[in-house]
N, CA, C and O atoms as a GROMACS GRO file, in nm:
protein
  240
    1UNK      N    1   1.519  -3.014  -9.368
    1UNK     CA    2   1.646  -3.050  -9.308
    1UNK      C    3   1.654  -2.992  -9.166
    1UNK      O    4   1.639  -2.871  -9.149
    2UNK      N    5   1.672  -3.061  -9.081
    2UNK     CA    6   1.698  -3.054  -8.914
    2UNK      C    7   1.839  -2.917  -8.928
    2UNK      O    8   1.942  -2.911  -8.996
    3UNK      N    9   1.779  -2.829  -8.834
    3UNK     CA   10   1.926  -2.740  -8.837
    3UNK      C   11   2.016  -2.822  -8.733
    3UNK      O   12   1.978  -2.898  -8.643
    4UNK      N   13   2.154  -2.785  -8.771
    4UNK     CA   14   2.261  -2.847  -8.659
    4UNK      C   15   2.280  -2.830  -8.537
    4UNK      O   16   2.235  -2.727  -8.486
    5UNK      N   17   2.342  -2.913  -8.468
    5UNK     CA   18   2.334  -2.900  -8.278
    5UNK      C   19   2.406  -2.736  -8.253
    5UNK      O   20   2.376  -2.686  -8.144
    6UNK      N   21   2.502  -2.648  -8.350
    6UNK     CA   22   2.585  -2.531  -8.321
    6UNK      C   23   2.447  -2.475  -8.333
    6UNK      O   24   2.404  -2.418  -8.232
    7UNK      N   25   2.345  -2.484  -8.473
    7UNK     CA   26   2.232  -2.333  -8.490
    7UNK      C   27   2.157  -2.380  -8.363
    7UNK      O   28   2.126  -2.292  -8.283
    8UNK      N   29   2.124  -2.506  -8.336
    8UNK     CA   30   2.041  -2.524  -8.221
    8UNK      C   31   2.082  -2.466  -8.050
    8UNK      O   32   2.008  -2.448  -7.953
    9UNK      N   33   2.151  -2.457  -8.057
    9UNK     CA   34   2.270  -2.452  -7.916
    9UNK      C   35   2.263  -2.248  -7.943
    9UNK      O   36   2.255  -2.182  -7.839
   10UNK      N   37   2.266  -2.182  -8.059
   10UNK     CA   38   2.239  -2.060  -8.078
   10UNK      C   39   2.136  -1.970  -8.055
   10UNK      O   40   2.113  -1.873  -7.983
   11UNK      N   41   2.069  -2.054  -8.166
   11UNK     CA   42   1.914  -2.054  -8.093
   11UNK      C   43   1.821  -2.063  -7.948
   11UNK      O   44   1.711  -2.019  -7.917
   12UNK      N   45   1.911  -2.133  -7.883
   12UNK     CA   46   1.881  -2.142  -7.736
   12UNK      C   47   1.923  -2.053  -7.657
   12UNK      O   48   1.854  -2.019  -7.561
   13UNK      N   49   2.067  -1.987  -7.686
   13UNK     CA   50   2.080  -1.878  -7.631
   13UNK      C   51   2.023  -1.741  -7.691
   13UNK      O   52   2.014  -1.640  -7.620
   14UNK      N   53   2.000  -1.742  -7.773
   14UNK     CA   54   1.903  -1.604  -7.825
   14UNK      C   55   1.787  -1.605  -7.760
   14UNK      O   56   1.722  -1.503  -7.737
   15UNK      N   57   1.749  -1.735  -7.722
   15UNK     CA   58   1.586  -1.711  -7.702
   15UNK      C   59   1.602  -1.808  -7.535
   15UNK      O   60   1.535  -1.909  -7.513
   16UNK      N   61   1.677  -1.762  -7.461
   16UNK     CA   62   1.710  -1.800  -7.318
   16UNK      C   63   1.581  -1.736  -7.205
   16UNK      O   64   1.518  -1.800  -7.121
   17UNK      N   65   1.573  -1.613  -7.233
   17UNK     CA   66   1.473  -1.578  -7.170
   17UNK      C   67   1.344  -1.660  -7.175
   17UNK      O   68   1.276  -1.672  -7.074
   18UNK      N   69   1.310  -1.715  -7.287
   18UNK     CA   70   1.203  -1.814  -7.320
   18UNK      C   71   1.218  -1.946  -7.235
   18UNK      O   72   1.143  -2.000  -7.154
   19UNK      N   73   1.312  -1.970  -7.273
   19UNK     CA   74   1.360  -2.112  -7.265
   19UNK      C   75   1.410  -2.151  -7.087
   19UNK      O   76   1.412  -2.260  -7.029
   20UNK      N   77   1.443  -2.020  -7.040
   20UNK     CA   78   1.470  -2.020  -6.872
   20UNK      C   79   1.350  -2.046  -6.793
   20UNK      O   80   1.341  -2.114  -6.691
   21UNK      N   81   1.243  -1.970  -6.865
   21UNK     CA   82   1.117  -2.034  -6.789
   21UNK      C   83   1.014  -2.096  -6.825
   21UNK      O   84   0.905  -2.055  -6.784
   22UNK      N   85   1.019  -2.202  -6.906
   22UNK     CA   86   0.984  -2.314  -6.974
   22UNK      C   87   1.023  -2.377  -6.888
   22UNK      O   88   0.950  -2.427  -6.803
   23UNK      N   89   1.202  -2.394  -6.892
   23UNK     CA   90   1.284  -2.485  -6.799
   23UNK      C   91   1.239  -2.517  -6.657
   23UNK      O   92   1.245  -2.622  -6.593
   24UNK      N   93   1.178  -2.364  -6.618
   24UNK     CA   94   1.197  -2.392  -6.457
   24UNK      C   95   1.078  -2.451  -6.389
   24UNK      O   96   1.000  -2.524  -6.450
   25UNK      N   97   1.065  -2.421  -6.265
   25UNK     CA   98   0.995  -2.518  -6.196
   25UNK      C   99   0.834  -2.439  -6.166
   25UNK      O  100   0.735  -2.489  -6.113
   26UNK      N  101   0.852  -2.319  -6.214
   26UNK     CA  102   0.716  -2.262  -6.257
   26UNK      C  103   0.615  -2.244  -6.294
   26UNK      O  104   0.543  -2.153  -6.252
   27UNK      N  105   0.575  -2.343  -6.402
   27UNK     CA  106   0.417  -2.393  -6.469
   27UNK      C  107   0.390  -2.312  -6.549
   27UNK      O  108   0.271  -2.292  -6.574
   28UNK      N  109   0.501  -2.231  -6.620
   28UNK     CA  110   0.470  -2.161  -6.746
   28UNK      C  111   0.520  -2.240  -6.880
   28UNK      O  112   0.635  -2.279  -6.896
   29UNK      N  113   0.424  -2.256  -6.964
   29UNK     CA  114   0.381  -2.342  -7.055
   29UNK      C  115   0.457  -2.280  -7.207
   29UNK      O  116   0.493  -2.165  -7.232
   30UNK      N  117   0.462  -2.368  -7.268
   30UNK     CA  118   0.485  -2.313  -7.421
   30UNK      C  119   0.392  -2.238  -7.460
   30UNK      O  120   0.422  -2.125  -7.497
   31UNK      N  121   0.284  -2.271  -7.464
   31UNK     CA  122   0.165  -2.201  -7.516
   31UNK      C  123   0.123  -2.065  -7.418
   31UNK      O  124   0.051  -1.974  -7.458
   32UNK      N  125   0.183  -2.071  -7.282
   32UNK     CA  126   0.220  -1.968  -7.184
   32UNK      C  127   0.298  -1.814  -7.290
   32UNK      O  128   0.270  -1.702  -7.332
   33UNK      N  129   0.389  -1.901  -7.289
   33UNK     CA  130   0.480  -1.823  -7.372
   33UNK      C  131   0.436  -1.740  -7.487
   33UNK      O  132   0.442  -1.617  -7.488
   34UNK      N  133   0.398  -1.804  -7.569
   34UNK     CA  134   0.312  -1.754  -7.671
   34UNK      C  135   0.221  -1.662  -7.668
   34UNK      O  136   0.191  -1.602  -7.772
   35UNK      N  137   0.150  -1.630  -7.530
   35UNK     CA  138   0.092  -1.498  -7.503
   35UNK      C  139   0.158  -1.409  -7.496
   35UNK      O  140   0.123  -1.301  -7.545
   36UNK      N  141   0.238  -1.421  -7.454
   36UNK     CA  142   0.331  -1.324  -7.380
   36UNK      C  143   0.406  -1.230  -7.418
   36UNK      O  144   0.519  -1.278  -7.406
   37UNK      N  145   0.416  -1.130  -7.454
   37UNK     CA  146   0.492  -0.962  -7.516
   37UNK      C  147   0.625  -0.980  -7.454
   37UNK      O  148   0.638  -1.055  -7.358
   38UNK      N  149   0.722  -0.917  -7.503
   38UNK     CA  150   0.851  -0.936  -7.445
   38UNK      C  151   0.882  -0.886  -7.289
   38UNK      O  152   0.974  -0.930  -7.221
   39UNK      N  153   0.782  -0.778  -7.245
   39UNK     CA  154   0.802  -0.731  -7.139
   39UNK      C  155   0.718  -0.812  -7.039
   39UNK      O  156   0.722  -0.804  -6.916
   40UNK      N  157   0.643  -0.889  -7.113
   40UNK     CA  158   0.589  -0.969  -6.976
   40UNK      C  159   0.678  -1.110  -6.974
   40UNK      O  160   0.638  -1.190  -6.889
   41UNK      N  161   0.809  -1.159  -7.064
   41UNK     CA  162   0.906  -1.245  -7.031
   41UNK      C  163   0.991  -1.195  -6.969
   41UNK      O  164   1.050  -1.266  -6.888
   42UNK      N  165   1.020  -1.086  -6.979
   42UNK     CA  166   1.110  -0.991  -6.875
   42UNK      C  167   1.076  -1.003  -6.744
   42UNK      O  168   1.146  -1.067  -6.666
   43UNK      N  169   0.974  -0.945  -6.710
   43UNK     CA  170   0.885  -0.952  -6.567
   43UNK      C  171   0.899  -1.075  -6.485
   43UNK      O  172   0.950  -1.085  -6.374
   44UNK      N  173   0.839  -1.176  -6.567
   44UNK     CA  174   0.815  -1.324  -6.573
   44UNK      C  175   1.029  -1.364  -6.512
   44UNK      O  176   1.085  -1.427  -6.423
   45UNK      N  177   1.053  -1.315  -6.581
   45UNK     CA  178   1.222  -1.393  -6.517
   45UNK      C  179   1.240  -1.336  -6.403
   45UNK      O  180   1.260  -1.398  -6.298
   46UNK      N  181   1.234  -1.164  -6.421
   46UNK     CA  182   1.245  -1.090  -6.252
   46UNK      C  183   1.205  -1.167  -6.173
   46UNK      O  184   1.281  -1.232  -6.101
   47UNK      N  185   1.073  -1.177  -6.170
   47UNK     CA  186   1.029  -1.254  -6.048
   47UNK      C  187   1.052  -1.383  -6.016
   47UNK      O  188   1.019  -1.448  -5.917
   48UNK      N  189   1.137  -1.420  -6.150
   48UNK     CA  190   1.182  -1.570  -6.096
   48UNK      C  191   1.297  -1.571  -6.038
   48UNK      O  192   1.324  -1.662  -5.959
   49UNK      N  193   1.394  -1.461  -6.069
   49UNK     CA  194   1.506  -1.433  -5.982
   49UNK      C  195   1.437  -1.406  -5.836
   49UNK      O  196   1.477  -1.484  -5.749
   50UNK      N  197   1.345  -1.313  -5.796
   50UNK     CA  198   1.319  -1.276  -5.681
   50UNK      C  199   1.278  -1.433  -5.576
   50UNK      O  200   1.291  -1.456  -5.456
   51UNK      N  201   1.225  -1.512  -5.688
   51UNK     CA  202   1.142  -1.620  -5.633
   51UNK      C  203   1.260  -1.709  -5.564
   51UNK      O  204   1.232  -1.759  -5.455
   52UNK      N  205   1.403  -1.736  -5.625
   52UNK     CA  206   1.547  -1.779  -5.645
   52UNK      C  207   1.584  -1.752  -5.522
   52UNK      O  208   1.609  -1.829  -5.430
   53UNK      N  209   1.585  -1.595  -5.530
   53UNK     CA  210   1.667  -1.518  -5.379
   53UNK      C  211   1.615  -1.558  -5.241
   53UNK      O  212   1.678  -1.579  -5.138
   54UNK      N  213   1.459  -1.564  -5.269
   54UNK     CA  214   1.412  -1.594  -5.163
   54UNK      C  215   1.410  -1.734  -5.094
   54UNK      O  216   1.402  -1.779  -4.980
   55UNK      N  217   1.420  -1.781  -5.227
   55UNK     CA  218   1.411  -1.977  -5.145
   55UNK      C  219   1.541  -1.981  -5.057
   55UNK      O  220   1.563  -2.069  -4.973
   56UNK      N  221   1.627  -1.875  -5.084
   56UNK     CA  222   1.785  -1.923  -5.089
   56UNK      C  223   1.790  -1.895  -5.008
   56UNK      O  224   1.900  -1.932  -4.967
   57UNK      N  225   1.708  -1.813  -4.888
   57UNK     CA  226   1.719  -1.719  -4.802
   57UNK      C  227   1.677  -1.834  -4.665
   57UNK      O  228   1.574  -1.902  -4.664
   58UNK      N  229   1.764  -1.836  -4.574
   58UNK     CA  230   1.737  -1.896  -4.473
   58UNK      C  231   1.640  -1.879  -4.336
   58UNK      O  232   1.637  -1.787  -4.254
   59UNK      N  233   1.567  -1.993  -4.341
   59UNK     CA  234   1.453  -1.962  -4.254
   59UNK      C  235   1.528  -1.884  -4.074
   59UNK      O  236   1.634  -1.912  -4.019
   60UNK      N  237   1.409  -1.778  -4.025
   60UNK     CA  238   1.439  -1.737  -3.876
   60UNK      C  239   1.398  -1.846  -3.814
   60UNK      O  240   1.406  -1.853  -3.691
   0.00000   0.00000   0.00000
C-alpha cells in the first residue's frame, strides 16, 4: 500500500537535507547520496548555501 500524500509530505521534510540536494542544480545523485554519512550531507548543503550567497553576490 502507497503511504499517503500527509506521510509523504513528512517524510520529505525529515529527510530535506537529502532531498535539498538531489533537488538542486548540483549533480549530486541518489546513489550520490547513498554514500554519504550524515556529516558529509551537512557539508554538502553548507557549501551549497555558500555556493547560493555567492551567485547572489553582484559582479565588480
Amino acid at each position: 500500500m502507497a503511504i499517503s500524500k500527509h506521510e509523504a509530505k513528512e517524510r520529505a521534510r525529515r529527510n530535506w537535507a537529502q532531498w535539498r540536494l538531489l533537488l538542486s542544480d548540483i549533480s549530486i545523485t541518489y546513489s550520490d547520496l547513498n554514500l554519504m554519512d550524515d556529516d558529509d550531507i551537512m557539508e554538502a548543503n553548507a557549501a551549497l548555501d555558500i555556493h547560493m550567497e555567492v551567485l547572489k553576490k553582484p559582479e565588480k
